[in-house]
C-alpha positions in Angstrom: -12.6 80.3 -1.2 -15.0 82.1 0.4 -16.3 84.9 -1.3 -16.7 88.9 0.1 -20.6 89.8 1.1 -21.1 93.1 0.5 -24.3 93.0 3.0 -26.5 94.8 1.1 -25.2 98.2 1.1 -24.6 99.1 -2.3 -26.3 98.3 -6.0 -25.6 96.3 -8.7 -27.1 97.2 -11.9 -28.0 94.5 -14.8 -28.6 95.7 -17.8 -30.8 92.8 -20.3 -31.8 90.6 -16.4 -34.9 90.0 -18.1 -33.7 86.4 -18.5 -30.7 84.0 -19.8 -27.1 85.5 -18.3 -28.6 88.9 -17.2 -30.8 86.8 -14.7 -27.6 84.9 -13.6 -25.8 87.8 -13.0 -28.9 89.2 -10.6 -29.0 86.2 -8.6 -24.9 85.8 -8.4 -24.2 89.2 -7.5 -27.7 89.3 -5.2 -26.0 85.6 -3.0 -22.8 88.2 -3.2 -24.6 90.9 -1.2 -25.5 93.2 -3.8 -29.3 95.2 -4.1 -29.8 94.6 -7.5 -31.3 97.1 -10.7 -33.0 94.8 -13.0 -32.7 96.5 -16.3 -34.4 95.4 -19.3 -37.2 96.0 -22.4 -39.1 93.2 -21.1 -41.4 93.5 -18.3 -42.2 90.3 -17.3 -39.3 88.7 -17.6 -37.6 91.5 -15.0 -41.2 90.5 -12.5 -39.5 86.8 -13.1 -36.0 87.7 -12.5 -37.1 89.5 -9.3 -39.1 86.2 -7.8 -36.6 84.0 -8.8 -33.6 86.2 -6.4 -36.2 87.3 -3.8 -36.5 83.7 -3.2 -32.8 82.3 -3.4 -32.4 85.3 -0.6 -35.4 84.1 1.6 -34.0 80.2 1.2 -30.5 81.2 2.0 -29.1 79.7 5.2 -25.9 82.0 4.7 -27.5 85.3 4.8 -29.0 86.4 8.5 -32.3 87.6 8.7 -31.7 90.9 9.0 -29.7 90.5 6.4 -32.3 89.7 4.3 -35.1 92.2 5.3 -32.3 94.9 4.1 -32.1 93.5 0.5 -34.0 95.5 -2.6 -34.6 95.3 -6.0 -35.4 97.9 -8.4 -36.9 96.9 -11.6 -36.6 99.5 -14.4 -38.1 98.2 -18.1 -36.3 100.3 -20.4 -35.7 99.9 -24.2 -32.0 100.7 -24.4 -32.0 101.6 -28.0 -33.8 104.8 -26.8 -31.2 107.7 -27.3 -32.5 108.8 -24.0 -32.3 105.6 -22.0 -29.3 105.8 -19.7 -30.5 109.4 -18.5 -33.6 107.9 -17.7 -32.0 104.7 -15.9 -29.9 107.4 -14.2 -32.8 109.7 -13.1 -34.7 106.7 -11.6 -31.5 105.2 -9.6 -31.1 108.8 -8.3 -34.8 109.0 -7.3 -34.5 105.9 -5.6 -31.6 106.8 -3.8 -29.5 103.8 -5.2 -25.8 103.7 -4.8 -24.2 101.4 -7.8 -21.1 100.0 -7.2 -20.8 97.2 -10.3 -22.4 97.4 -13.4 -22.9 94.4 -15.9 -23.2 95.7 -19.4 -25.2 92.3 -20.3 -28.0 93.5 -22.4 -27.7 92.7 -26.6 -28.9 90.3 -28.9 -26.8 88.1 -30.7 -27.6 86.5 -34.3 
């Protein structure tokens, strides 16, 4: 089955896409024709995450070149145990003129 491209259009914010599933999710919904918001406390990591889908786009014989010049990624690092957090993710996906279509509640840590 071949799945919808959604050719860059819209966003798909990840919250926790510092690494693990949250980085999965980036790079699946990214190869699905998403822009991606990389959400997460830990800097680096998101710098990682962003590499690691930049280049799956580039390598991609599926997705046309202009395609490609088109796609974006917005990092915010962002502790979400801040009671202001989500107005501050909302403020800078405003700012950046971001439309989010899907959003992947990922971020937690598990014991």
């Amino acid at each position: 089955m071949k799945r919808r491209f959604n050719g860059f259009k819209t966003y798909a914010l990840i919250t926790g896409a510092a690494s693990g599933m949250g980085r999965i999710y980036a790079r699946e919904l990214a190869m699905m024709g998403y822009n991606i918001i990389a959400v997460d406390i830990n800097g680096k990591g998101l710098e990682e995450t962003a590499k690691t889908v930049r280049a799956e786009i580039e390598g991609s014989p599926e997705i046309s070149s202009e395609c490609r010049k088109a796609f974006s990624i917005l990092l915010i690092e962002q502790d979400l145990s801040a009671t202001d957090a989500a107005d501050r993710i909302f403020r800078k996906t405003e700012d950046a003129g971001c439309t989010v279509e899907v959003l992947v509640n990922n971020a937690g840590i598990m014991y």
